[in-house]
N, C-alpha and C positions, 0 to 999 in steps of 0.2 A: 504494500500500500504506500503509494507517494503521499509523505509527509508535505503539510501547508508550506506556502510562499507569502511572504511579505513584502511589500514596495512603501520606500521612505521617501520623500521629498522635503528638502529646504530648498532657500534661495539665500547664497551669501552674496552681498554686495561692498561693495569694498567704497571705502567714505573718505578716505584719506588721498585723495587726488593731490590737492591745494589747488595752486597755479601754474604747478609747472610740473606736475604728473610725474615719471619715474626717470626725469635728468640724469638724475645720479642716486646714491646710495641713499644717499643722507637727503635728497628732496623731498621725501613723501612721505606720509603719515601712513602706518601698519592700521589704522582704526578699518575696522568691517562690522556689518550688522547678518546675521543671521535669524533667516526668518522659515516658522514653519507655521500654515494656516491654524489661527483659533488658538494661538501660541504666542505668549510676550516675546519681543523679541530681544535676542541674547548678544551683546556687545561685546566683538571680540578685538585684539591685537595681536602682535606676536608678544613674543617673552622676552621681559627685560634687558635680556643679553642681545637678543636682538634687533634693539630699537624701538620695542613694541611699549605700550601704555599698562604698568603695570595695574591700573585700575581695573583692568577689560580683563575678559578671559582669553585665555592663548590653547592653540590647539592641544597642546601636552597637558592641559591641566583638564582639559574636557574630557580627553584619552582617559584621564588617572579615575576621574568623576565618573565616566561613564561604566569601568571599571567596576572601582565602588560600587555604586547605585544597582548595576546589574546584580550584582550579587546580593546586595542588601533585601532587592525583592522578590527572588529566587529563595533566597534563603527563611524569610516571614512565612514566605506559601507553604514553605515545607514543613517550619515549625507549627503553621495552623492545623496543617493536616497530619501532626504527626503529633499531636498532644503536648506541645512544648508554648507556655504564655509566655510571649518577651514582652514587656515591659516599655524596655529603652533600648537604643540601638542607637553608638557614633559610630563611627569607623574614622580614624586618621591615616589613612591610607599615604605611603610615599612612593613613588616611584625616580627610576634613574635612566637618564635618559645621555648615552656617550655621543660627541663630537667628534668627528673626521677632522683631518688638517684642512683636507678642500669645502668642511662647512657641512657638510651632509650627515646624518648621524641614525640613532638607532634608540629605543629604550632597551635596556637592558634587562630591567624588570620592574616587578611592581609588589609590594606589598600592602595586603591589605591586615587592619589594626582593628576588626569590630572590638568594641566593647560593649557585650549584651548583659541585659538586666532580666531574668527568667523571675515567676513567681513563685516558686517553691524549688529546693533544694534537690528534692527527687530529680527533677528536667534538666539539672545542671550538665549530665554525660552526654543527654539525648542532644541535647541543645551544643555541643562542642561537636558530635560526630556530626550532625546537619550542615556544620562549614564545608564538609570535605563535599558531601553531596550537594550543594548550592554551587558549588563549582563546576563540578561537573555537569551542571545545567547551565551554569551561566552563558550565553551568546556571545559577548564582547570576550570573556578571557579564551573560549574557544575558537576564536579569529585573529589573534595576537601570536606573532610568534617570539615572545619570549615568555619566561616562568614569571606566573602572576601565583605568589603563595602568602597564605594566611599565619597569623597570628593572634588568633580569639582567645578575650580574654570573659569568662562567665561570670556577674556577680550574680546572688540572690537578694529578693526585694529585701527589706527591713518590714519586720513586723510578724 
């Protein structure tokens, strides 16, 4: 049986023309707006290092996010359906991302840092083996090709 297909669309537009569009290096603003229907839209640059706005989002950080997040909702579903109540949920996810001499580069990898809050103590094992399975579902860390690994950390609530 052939498994579902998905079709995504944005439209980025790039805002940082000025007046004298891409002269040289240094002429032109990295600012860009990406847009997806019925969706705020999300102000990107590049990254500090390269000229970009560090206020905006840069592609490496959306990469790290998107990461993140995939896993973050992979991971609730399975806890819903698998008897485990989470509570809270950060993740301080880093990733590393190596430089070429000629400028061109690679992430090397990514870790992710959930820190989940479960309601009772019993859920605490269920809820630690769940990370391994959320991954293996995740979509984004199975289209990367370097190692995106976990480092969960379980509290139980107070009370």
């Amino acid at each position: 049986m052939a498994g579902k297909t998905h079709h995504y669309e944005c439209r980025t537009e790039w805002t940082g023309a000025g007046e004298r569009g891409t002269v040289d290096y240094r002429s032109y603003d990295r600012a860009h707006v990406s847009r997806a229907p019925g969706r705020p839209d999300l102000p990107g640059s590049a990254d500090p290092a390269f000229r970009g706005d560090a206020s905006r989002w840069n592609p490496e950080l959306l990469l790290l996010a998107s990461l993140s997040q995939c896993h973050l909702l992979w991971y609730l579903h399975l806890c819903a359906t698998g008897g485990v109540t989470v509570l809270d949920y950060r993740d301080d996810a880093v990733g590393t991302m190596a430089e070429d001499s000629d400028g061109g580069g690679r992430f090397t990898g990514v870790e992710l840092r959930p820190v989940v809050t479960v309601a009772a103590a019993e859920m605490a094992d269920r809820a630690r083996e769940l990370h391994r399975a959320a991954h293996a579902k995740c979509f984004i860390a199975a289209s990367v090709n370097f190692p995106v690994t976990h480092s969960p950390r379980i509290e139980v609530a107070a009370g």
